[in-house]
C-alpha positions as CSV (number, residue, x, y, z in Angstrom):
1,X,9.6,-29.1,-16.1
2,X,10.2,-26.4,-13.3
3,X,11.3,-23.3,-13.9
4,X,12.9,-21.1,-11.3
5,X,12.9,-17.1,-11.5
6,X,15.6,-15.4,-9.0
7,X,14.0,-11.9,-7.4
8,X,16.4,-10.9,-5.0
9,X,14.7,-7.8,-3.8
10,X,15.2,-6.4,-0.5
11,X,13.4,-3.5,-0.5
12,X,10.4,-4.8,0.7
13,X,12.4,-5.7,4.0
14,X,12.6,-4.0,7.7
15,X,15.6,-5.7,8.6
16,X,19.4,-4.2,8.7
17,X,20.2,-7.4,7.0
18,X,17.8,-6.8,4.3
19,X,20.5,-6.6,1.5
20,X,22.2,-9.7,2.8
21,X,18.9,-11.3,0.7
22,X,20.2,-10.8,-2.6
23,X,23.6,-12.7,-1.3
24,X,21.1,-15.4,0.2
25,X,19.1,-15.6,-3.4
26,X,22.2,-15.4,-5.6
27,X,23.7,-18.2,-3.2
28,X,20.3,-20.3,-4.0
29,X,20.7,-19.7,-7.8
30,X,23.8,-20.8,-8.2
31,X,22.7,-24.2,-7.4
32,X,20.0,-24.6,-9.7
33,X,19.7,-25.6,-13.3
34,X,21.1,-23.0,-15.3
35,X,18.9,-23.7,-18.6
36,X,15.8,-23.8,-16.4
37,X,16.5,-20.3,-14.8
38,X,16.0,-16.8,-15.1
39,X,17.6,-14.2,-13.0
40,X,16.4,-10.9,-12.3
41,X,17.9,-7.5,-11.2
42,X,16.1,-5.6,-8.3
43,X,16.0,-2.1,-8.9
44,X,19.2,-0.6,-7.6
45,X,17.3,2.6,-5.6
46,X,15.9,1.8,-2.2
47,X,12.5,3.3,-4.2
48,X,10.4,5.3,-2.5
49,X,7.1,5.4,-0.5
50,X,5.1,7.8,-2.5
51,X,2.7,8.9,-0.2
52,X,1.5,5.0,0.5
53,X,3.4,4.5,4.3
54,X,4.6,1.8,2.6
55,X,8.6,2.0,2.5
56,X,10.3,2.0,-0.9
57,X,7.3,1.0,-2.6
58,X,7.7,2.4,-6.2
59,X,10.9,-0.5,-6.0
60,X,8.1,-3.2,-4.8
61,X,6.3,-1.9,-7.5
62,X,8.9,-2.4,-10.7
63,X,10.2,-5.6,-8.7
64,X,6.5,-6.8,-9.0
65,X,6.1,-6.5,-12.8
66,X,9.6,-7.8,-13.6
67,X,8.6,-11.0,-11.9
68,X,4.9,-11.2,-13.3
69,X,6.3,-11.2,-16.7
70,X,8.9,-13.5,-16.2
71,X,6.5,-16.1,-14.8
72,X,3.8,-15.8,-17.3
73,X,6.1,-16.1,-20.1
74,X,6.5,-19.8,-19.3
75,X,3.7,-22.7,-19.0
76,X,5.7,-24.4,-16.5
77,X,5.5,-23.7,-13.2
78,X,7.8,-21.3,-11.5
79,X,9.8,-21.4,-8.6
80,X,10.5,-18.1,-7.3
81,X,13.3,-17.3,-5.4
82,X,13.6,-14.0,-3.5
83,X,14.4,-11.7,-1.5
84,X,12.1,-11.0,0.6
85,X,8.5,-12.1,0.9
86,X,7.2,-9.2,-1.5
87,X,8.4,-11.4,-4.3
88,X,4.9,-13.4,-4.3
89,X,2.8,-10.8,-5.1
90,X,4.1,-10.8,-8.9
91,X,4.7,-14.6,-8.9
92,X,0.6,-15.0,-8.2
93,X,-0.9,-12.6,-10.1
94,X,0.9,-13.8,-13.0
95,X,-1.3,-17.2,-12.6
96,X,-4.0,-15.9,-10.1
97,X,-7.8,-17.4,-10.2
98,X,-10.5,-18.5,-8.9
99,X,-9.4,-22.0,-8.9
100,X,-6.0,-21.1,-6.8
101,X,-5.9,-21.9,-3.4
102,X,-2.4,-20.0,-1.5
103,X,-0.9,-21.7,1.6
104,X,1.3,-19.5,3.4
105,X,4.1,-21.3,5.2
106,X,5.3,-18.7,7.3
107,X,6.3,-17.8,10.9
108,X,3.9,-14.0,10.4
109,X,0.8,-13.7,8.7
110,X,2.1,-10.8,6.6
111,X,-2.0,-9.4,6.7
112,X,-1.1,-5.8,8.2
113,X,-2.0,-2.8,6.0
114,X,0.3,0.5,5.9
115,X,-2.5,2.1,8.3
116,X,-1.8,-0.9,11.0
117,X,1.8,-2.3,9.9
118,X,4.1,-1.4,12.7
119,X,7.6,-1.2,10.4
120,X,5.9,0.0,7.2
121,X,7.8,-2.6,5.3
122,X,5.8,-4.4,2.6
123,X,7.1,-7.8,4.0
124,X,4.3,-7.7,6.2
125,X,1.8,-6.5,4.5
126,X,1.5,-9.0,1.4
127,X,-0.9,-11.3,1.8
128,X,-3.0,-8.5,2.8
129,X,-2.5,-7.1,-0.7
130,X,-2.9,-11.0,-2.0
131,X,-6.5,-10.7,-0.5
132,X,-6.7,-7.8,-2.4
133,X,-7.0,-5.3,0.5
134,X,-4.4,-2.4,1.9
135,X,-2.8,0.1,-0.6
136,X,-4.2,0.2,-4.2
137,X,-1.0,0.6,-6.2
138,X,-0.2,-3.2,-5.1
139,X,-3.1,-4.9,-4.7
140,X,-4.4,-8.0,-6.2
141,X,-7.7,-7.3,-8.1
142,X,-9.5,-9.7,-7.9
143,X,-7.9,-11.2,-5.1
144,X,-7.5,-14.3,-3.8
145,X,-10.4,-15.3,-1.8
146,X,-10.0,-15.8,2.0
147,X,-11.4,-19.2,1.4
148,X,-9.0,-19.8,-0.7
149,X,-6.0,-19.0,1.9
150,X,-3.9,-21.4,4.2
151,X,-2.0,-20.3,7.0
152,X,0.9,-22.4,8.3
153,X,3.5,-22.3,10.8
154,X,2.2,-19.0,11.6
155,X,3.7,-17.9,15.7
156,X,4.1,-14.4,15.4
157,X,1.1,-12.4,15.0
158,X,-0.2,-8.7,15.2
159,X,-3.7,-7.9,16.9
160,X,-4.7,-6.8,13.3
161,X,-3.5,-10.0,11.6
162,X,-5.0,-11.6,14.3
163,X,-8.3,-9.6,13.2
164,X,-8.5,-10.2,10.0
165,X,-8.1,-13.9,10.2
166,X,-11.0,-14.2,12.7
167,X,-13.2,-11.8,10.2
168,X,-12.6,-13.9,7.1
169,X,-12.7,-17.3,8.4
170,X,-8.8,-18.1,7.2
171,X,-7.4,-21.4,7.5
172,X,-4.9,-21.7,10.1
173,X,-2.3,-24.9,10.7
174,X,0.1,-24.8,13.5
175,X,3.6,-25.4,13.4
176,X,3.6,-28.7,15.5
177,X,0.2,-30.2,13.4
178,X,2.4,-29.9,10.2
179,X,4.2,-33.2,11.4
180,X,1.4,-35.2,10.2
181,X,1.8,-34.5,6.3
182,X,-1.9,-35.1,5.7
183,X,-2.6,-31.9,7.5
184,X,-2.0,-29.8,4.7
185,X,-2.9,-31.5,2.1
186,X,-6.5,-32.1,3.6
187,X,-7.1,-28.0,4.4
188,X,-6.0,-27.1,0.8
189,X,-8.5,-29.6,-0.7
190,X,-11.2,-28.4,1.8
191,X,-10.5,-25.2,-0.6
192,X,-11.9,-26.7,-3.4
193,X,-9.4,-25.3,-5.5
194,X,-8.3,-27.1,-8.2
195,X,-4.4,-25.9,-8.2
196,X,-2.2,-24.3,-5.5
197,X,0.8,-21.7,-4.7
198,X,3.1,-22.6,-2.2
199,X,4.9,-20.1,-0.6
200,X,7.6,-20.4,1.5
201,X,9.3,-17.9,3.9
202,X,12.3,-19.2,5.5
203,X,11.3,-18.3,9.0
204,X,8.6,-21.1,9.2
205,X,11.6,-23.3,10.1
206,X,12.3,-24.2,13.4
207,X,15.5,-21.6,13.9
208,X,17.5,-24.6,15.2
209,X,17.3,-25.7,11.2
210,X,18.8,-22.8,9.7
211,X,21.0,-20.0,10.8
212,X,20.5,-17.6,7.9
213,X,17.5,-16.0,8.6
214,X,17.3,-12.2,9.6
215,X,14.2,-12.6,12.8
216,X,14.1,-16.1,13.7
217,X,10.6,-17.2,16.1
218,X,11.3,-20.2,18.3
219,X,8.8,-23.2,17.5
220,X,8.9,-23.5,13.9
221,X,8.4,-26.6,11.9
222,X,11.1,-28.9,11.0
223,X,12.6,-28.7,7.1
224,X,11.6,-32.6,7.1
225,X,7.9,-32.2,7.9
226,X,7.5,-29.2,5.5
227,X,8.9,-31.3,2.9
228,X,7.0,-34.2,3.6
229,X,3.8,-31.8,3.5
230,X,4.7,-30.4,0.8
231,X,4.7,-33.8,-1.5
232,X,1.5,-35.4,0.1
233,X,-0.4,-31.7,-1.4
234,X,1.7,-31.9,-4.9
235,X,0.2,-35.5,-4.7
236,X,-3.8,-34.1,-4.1
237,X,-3.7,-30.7,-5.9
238,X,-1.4,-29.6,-8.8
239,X,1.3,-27.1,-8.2
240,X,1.0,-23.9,-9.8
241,X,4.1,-21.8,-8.7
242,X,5.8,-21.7,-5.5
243,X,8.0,-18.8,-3.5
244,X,11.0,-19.0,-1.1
245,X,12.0,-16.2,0.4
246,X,13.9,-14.3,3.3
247,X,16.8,-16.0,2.9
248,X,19.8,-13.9,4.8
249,X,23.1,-15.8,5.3
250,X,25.6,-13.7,7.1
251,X,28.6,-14.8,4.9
252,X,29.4,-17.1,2.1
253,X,30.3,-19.9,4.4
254,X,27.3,-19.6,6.6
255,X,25.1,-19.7,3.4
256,X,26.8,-22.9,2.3
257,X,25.6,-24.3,5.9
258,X,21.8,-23.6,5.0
259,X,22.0,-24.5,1.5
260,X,21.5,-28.4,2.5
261,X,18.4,-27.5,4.0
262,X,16.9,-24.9,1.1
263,X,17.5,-27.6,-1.4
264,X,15.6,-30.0,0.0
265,X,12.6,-27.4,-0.1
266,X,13.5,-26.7,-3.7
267,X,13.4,-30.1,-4.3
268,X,10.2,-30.5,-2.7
269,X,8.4,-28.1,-4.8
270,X,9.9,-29.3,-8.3
């Protein structure tokens, strides 16, 4: 059975909506299985950098071990359901090895460092830390290999994401390739891993499917074709965890609009 583990932190966030993602996680919660859920609370200081350039990262920090030992303290696997995309890093380290492949469904790479990172949010700098590069006090050690790593949906890049991805060989899928479901599943097993994370930021979608997103980028993959992706890899590689994150509805009622669309992502992954 799935489990689910609600993380709505924001402080890992640039935008001036950022708080509107513990509305968009709680709103997400409330619609999953009660017995089959555990809620966290994000710490209730902004947190701060700490000499790092990394903006409010002693919150990322105590964020991160809250959700690490709320997903290893289940065999199942986890759904995680932030906040922001900083969520992941405790969501794979709790089941990171050498047999995990990561595919990053997302409209930015999230590969800067706080020396290249042009907001100094951790939002975009996770991956990067995933790899087990950038600031010490939150990176992955070991970390995943670049081998191991699937780009997705990816549209918005910086010249150093774009840098790193050349220097390590990373996969890369477009948006528009993700319509043919084998896609996916066929770069993952490539990896030769033998299980998988998916993580899911909510920008990946096309912003004509969902409205409650903070920094929409036009030409993102429809919700249907992620979905169907999504079940062709659960059918080739085991799922080991999953995140979706960046969830931002401007109200109640516009969350209610999205939530459609977000369940059929959940439902996807469990």
């Amino acid at each position: 059975m799935t489990r689910f583990v609600i993380a709505p932190q924001w402080q890992g966030s640039s935008s001036s909506r950022a708080m509107q993602l513990i509305d968009g996680a709680e709103a997400i919660g409330g619609d999953l299985p009660r017995a089959a859920t555990i809620a966290l609370e994000a710490p209730t200081e902004a947190g701060d950098a700490q000499g790092s350039g990394i903006h409010r990262l002693s919150a990322v920090v105590r964020m991160r071990d809250r959700i690490e030992d709320a997903v290893r303290g289940t065999d199942e696997p986890v759904v995680t359901i932030g906040g922001d995309c900083g969520v992941a890093l405790g969501a794979i380290s709790a089941i990171a090895g050498d047999d995990l492949a990561v595919v990053w469904l997302d409209a930015h790479p999230d590969l800067n460092t706080a020396a290249s990172s042009p907001s100094g949010a951790f939002t975009g700098m996770v991956l990067r830390s995933i790899l087990g590069e950038g600031e010490p006090t939150v990176r992955l050690t070991p970390g995943i290999a670049p081998s191991r790593i699937v780009l997705a949906g990816t549209r918005a890049w910086d010249a150093e994401e774009e840098r790193v991805v050349a220097a390590h060989g990373i996969r890369t899928i477009g948006a528009g390739d993700l319509a043919d479901a084998e896609v996916l599943a066929a770069a993952v097993a490539a990896t030769g891993a033998s299980r998988v994370f998916v993580h899911i930021d909510l920008d990946v979608l096309d912003p004509s499917e969902i409205s409650g997103i903070a920094s929409p980028v036009p030409f993102g993959v429809a919700a249907a074709d992620v979905v169907a992706s999504v079940r062709r890899l659960r059918e080739r590689v085991p799922l080991a965890g999953a995140t979706i994150t960046e969830f931002s509805p401007s109200s109640p009622a516009a969350a209610v609009d999205d939530l459609g669309t977000i369940l059929r992502l959940v439902g996807a992954l469990a």
